[in-house]
Each structure stands twice: as C-alpha cells, then as structure tokens.
KOLTI-919174 format. One record per residue (C-alpha): residue number from 1; x, y, z; residue in three letters. Coordinates in nm, 2 decimals, padded with zeros to 4 digits, m for minus. Layout:
N
<NUM,<X,Y,Z>,'ALA'>
...
***
This chain:
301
<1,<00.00,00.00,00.00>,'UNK'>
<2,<00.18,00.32,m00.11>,'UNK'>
<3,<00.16,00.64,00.09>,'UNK'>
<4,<m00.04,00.89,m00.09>,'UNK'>
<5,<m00.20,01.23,00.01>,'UNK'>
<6,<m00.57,01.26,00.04>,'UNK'>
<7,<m00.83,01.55,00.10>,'UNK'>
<8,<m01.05,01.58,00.36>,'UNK'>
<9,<m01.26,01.90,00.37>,'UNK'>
<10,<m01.01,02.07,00.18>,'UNK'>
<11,<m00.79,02.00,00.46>,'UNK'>
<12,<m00.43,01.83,00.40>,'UNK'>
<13,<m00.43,01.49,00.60>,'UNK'>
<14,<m00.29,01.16,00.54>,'UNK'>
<15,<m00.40,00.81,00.56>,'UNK'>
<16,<m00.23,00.62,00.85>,'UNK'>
<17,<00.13,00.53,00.65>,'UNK'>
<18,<00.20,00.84,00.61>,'UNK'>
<19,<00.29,01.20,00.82>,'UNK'>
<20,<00.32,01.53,00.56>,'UNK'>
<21,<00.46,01.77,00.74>,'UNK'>
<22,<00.61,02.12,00.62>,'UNK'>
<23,<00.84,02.46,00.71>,'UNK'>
<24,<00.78,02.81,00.68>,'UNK'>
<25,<00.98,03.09,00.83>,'UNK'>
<26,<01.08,02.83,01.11>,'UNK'>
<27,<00.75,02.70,01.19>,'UNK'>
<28,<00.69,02.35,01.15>,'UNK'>
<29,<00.30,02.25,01.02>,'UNK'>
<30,<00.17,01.91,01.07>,'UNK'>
<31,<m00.19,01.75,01.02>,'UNK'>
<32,<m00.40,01.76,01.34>,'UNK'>
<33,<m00.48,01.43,01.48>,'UNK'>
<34,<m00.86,01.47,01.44>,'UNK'>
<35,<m00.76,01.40,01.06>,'UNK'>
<36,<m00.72,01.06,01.13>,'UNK'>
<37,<m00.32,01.04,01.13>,'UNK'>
<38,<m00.19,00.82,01.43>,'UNK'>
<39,<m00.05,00.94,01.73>,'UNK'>
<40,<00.29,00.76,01.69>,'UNK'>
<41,<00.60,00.77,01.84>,'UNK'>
<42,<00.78,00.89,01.54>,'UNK'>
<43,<00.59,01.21,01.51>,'UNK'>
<44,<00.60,01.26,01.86>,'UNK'>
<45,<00.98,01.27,01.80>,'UNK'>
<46,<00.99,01.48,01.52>,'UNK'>
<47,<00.77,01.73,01.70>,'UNK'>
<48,<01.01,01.72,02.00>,'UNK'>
<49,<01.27,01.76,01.82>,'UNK'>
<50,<01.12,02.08,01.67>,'UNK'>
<51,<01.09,02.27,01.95>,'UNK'>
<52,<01.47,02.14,02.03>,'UNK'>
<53,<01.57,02.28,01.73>,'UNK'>
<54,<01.39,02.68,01.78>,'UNK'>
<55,<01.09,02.54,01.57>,'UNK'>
<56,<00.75,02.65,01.65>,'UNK'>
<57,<00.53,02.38,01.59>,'UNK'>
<58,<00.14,02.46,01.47>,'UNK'>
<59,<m00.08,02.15,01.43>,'UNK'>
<60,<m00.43,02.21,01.21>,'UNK'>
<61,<m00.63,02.15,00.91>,'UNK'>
<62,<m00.37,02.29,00.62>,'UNK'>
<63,<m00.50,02.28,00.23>,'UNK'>
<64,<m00.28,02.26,m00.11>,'UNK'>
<65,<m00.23,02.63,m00.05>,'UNK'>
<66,<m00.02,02.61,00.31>,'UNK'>
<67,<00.14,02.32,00.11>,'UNK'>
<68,<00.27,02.49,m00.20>,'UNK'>
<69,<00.40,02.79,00.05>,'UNK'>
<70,<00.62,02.61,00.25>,'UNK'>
<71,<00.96,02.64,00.21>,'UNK'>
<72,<01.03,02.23,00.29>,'UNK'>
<73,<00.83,01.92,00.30>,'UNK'>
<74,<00.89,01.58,00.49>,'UNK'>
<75,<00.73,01.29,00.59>,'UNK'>
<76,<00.82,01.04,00.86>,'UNK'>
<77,<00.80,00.66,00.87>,'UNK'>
<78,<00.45,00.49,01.04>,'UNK'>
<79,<00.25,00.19,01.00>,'UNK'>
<80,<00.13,00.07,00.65>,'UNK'>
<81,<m00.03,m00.20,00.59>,'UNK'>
<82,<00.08,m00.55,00.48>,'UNK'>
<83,<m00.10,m00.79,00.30>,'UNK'>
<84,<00.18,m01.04,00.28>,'UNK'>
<85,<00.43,m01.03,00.56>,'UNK'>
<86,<00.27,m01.36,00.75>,'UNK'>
<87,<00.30,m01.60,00.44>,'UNK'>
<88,<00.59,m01.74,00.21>,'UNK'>
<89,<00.49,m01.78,m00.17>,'UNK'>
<90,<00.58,m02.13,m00.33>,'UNK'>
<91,<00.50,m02.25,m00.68>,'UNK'>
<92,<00.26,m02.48,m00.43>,'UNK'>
<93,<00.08,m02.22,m00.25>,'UNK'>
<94,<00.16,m02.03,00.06>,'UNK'>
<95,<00.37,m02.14,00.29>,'UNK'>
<96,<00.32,m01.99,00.69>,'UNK'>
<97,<00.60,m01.69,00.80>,'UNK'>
<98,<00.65,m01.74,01.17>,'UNK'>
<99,<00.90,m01.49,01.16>,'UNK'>
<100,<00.68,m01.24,01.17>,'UNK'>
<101,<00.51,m01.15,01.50>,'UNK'>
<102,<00.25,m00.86,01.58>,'UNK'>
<103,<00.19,m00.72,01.97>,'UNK'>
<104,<m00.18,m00.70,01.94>,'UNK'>
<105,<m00.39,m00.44,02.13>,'UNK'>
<106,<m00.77,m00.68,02.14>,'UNK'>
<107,<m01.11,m00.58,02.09>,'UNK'>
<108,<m01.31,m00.40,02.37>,'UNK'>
<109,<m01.04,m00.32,02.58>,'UNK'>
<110,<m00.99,m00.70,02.72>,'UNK'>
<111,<m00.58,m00.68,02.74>,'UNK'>
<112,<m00.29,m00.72,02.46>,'UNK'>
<113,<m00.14,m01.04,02.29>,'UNK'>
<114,<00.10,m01.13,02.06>,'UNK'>
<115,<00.03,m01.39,01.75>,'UNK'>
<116,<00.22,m01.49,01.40>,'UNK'>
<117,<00.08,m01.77,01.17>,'UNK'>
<118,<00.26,m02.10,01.16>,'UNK'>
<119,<00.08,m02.32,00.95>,'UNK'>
<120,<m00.11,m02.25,00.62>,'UNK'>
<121,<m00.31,m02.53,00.49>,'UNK'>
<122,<m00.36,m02.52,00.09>,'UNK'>
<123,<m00.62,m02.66,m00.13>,'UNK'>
<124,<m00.54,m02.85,m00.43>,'UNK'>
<125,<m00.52,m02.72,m00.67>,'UNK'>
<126,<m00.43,m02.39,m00.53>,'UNK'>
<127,<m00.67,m02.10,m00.61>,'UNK'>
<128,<m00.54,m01.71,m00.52>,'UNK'>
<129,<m00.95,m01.65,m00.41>,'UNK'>
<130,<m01.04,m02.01,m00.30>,'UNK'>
<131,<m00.75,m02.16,m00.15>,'UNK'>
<132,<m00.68,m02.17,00.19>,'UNK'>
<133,<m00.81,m02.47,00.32>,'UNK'>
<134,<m00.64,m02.41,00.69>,'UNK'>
<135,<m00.47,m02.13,00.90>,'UNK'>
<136,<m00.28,m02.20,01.26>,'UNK'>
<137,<m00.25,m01.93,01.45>,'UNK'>
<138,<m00.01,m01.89,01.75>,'UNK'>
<139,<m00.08,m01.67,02.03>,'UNK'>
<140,<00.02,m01.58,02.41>,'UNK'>
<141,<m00.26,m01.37,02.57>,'UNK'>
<142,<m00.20,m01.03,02.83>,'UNK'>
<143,<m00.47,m00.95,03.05>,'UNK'>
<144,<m00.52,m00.57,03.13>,'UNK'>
<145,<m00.24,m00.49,03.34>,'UNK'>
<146,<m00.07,m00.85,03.33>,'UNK'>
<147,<00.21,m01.00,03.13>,'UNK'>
<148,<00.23,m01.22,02.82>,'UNK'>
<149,<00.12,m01.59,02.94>,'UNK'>
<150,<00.26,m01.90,02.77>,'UNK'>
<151,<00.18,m02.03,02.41>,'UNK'>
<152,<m00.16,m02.14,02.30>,'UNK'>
<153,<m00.27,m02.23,01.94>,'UNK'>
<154,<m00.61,m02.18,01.73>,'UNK'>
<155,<m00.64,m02.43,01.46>,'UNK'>
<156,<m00.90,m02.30,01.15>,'UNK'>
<157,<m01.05,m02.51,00.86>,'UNK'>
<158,<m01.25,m02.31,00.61>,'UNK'>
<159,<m01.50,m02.47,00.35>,'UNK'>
<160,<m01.45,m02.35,00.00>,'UNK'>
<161,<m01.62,m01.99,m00.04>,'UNK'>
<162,<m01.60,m01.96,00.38>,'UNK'>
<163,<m01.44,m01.75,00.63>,'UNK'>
<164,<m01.37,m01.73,01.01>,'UNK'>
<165,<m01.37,m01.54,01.26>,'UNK'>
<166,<m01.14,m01.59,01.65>,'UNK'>
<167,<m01.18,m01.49,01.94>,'UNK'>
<168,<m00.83,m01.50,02.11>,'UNK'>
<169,<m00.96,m01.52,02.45>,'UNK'>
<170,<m01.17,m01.83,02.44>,'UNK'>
<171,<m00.99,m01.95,02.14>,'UNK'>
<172,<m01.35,m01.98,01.99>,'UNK'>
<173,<m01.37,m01.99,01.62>,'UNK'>
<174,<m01.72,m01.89,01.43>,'UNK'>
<175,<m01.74,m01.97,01.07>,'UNK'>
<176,<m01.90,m01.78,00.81>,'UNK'>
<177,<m02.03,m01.53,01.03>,'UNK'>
<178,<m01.87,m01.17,01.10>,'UNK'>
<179,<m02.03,m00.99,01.40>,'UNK'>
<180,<m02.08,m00.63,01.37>,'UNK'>
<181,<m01.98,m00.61,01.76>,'UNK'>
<182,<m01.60,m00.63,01.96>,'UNK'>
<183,<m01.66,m01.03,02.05>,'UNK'>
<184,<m01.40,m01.13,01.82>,'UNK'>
<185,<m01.00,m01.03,01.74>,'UNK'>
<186,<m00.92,m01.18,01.34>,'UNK'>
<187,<m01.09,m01.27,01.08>,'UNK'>
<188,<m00.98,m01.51,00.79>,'UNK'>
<189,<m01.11,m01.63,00.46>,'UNK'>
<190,<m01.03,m01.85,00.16>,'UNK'>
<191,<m00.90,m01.58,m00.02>,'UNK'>
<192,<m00.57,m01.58,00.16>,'UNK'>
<193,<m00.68,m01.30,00.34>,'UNK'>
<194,<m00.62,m01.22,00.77>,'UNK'>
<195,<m00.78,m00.90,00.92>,'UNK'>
<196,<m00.84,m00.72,01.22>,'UNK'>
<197,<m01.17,m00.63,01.38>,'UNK'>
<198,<m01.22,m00.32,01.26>,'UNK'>
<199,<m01.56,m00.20,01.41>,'UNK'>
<200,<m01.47,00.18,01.51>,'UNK'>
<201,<m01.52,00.13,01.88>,'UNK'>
<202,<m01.34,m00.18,01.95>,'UNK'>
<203,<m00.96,m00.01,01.90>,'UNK'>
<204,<m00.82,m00.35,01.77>,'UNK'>
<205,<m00.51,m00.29,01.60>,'UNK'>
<206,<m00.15,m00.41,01.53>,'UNK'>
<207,<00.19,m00.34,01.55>,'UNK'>
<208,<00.51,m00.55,01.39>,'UNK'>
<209,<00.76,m00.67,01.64>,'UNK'>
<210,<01.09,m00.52,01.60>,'UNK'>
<211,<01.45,m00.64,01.57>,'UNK'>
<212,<01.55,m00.78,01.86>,'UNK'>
<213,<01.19,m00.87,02.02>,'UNK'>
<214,<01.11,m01.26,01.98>,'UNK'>
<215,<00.77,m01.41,01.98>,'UNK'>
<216,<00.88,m01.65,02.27>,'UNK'>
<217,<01.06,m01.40,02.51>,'UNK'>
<218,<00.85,m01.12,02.45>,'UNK'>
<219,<00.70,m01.03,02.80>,'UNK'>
<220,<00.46,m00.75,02.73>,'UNK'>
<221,<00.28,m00.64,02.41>,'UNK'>
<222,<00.12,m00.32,02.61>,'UNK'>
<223,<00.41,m00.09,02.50>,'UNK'>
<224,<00.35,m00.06,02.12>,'UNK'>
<225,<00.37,00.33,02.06>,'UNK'>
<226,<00.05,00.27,01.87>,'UNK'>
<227,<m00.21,00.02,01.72>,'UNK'>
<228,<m00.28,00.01,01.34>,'UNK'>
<229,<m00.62,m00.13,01.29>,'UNK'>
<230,<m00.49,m00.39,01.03>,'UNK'>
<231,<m00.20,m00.64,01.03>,'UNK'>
<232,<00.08,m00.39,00.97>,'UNK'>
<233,<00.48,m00.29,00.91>,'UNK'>
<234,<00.68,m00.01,00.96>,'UNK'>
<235,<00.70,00.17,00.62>,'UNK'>
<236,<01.03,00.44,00.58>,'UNK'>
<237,<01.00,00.75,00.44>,'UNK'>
<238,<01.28,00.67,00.24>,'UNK'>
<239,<01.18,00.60,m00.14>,'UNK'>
<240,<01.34,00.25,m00.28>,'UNK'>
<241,<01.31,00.40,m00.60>,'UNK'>
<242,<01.54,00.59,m00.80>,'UNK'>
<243,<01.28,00.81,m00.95>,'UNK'>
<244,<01.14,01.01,m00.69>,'UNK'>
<245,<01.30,01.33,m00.56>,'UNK'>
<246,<01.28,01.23,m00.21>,'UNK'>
<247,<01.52,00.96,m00.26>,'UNK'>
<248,<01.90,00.95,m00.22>,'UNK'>
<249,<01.98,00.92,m00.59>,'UNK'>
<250,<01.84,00.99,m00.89>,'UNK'>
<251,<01.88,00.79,m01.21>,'UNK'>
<252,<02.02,00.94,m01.54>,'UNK'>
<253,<01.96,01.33,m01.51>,'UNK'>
<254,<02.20,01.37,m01.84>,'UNK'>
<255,<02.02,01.08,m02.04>,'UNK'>
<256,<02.30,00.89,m01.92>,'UNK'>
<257,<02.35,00.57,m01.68>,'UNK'>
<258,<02.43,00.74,m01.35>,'UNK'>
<259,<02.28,00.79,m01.03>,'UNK'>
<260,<02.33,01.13,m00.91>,'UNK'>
<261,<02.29,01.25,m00.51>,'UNK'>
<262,<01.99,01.44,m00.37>,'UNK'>
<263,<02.20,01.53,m00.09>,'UNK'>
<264,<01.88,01.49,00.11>,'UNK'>
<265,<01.91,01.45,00.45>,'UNK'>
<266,<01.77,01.18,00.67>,'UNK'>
<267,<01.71,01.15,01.04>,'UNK'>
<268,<01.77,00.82,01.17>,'UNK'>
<269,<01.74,00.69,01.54>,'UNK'>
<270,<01.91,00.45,01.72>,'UNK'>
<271,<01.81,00.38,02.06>,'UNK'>
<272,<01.78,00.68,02.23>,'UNK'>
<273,<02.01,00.89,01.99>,'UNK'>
<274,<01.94,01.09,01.67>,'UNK'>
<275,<02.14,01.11,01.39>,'UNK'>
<276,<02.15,01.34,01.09>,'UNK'>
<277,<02.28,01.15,00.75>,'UNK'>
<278,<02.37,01.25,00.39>,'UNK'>
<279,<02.43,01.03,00.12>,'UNK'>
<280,<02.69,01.22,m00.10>,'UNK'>
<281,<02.83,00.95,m00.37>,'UNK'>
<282,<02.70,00.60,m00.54>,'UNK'>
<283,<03.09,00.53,m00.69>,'UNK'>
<284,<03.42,00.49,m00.56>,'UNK'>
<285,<03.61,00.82,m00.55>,'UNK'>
<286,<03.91,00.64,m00.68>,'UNK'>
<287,<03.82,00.40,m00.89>,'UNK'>
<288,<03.47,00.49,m01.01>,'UNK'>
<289,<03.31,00.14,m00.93>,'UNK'>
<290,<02.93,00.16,m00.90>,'UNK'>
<291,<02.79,00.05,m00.53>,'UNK'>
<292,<03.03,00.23,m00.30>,'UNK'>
<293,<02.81,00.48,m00.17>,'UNK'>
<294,<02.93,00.80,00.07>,'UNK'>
<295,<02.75,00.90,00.36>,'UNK'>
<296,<02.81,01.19,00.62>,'UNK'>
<297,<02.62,01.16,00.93>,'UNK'>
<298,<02.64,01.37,01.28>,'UNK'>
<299,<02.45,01.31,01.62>,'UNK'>
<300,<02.21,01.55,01.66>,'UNK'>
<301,<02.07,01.44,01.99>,'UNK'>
***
C-alpha cells in the first residue's frame, strides 16, 4: 500500500502510512490528529525535536495552499499495511511466515497479545480467491495490566467460499459469520486474506515486532507506541526507487546511466540517539566502481 496524500474537507491529512509535514519561516505545520493520522511515536519525535531545534510547531487542518508555501516538505516513517508479511509464496501455494510476529492491542479493551501464523493449509489445486483450506494461528494472551502468558494455538479449517472469525480469548472460532460487535479479534477467509476487527469502537489494532523482540521471550505487548487497525509494518520514508525526488539518488539526469545524489538529508534513530545523515556518492572516489556509496552523518541528539 503506497503512501499517498488525500483531501478531507479541503484540509491536507494523510491516511495512517504516512505523516506530511512542512516549514515556513521556522514553523513546523503538521496534520492535526482529528484528521485521522496516528498518534505515533515517530511524530512525537519529530515534534520534539522541533521545539529542540527553535521550531514552533502549529498542528491544524492545512490545504494545497499552506502546502505549495512552505519552504520544505517531509514525511516520517509509520505503520502501513501488509498484505503479505505472515506467508511465504511457493509454486505450491503459501507457505506460513513465523518470523513475523505482531503485539496485538484486542477488541473492547480486554488486554494485549502477541500472535504470527505457523501453518497454512492449501487446497489443491491452489486457487489465489479459493484456496486456503487451513490457518494455525499462534498466540500468548496479556490480561489488562498483566504479562504475556505462555503459548496457545487456534487451529481454523475453512470450507471453499467460507471465512472465520477468533476470538483469542476463548480460542472460539465462528465460521462464516462476522459480528458487527467487539466479540472477536481476526478474521480469515479463503481468499488468503487475515484481518483485524475493525468496528470503530473496538480499537483492535496491530503493531510488527521489531529487531531484537522474539515471539517466545517477548513479555509484554502493552508498549506498542501505537495500534494500526490492520495487520501492519513499519513503512520508511525513504523512497526505494530511484525516480522520486525524495530519494537519495536519482537515475540518469544527463540521459546517461548514473545515479546522481539528492543530498537529502535523513534523520535516523538509534536507541535513544538521533542522527543526521547524507548520502553524497553512489561510486568509488578512486576507482569509479558503481555501489560504494558515501555517507556523512552527525548526532544531533
């Protein structure tokens, strides 16, 4: 799902992926929450780091106008979502990922857990709308101010054409029925498809584990800095393109075969420090061999 700018009420916002955010005369302008943008920890760390900087920050409903003014535009990274993350392709079907883990925030307030899938059954023959015959889905529960409890499994067989949906808490699987109400966490279906409950007042929602965090040893899943309300990933705001202007190269500006620099500048954290970096070169100063980039960073914080 690519981040895109939308209109609402002629106001600049942004659907949950993405934060636009822009400078004029040392004020910062960002969407205002009631937008629909999540509260996440990334923005709150840009905004901090704002006011660090001698930024005055004004949050608000900004159109194409504001935007076209600014002196500079930026976006941050957030959750987008991911359609694929919890399965393997094979020239047989799909196999599970359990790799990938998400600390889940459950429906109506009744505590956190943290799940991955670890067993896709396929039909045969394999059909990309009709095909999964079987999902297993590991969890360990978190009651509301508890800790993640030890490992339990739902195991769900779907008829051709049929879907499910779980209940973590019970482990209680209904089939082919999807309550409009928060007594359920995920929903699957033939089509390869696994969602979230996504009724407004639930607040379901997901967020990927990160490097370092294991499914196993993972002892709380309370301390996400927020909840998408679909199976999600981090998504940059770097480009992995080399046609867009936000990037840190640019392909062929001369009609030739060169990647030139942006000289954009990136903020990047690590643990508790910020750094400021700069990628200057794509080719070896001294022998002009391709895939020896140059960077020049500094801590900023």
């Amino acid at each position: 799902m690519a981040p895109s700018l939308s209109s609402v009420s002629n106001s600049l916002t942004a659907h949950p992926v993405l934060e636009s955010k822009n400078m004029r005369e040392r004020t910062l302008f960002t969407p205002s929450l009631d937008l629909g943008i999540l509260a996440g920890v990334t923005r709150a760390t840009v905004l901090e780091l704002a006011g660090d900087c001698g930024y005055t920050v004004e949050e608000g409903h900004f159109g194409l106008t504001e935007l076209l003014a600014a002196d500079e535009a930026f976006t941050s990274d957030a959750l987008a979502e991911t359609q694929t993350a919890w399965f393997i392709p094979t020239q047989a079907g799909l196999n599970a990922n359990p790799a990938a883990a998400w600390k889940f925030q459950r429906a109506g307030g009744a505590g956190h857990a943290v799940f991955r899938v670890i067993e896709i059954t396929n039909a045969d023959p394999p059909s990309p709308t009709d095909g999964m015959a079987g999902i297993k889905i590991e969890y360990r529960l978190q009651a509301p101010g508890g800790t993640l409890g030890t490992p339990d499994t739902v195991d769900v067989a779907l008829a051709s054409g049929s879907s499910a949906v779980i209940d973590l808490g019970t482990g209680t699987i209904t089939n082919s029925v999807q309550p409009v109400d928060c007594s359920w966490d995920l929903r699957v279906t033939r089509a390869y498809e696994l969602q979230v409950n996504t009724s407004a007042t639930c607040g379901v929602g997901t967020f990927p584990l990160r490097s370092g965090e294991a499914f196993a040893t993972l002892t709380t899943a309370a301390d996400a800095p927020s909840y998408a309300p679909y199976i999600s990933t981090i998504s940059g705001p770097i480009p992995a393109t080399f046609d867009d202007p936000r990037g840190p190269f640019l392909y062929g500006l001369n009609d030739d075969q060169v990647l030139y620099p942006t000289f954009n500048i990136y903020l990047v954290k690590v643990g508790s420090a910020v750094y400021k970096v700069q990628l200057t070169d794509y080719y070896n100063s001294s022998t002009g061999a391709s895939g020896w980039p140059t960077l020049r960073y500094a801590r900023i914080r």
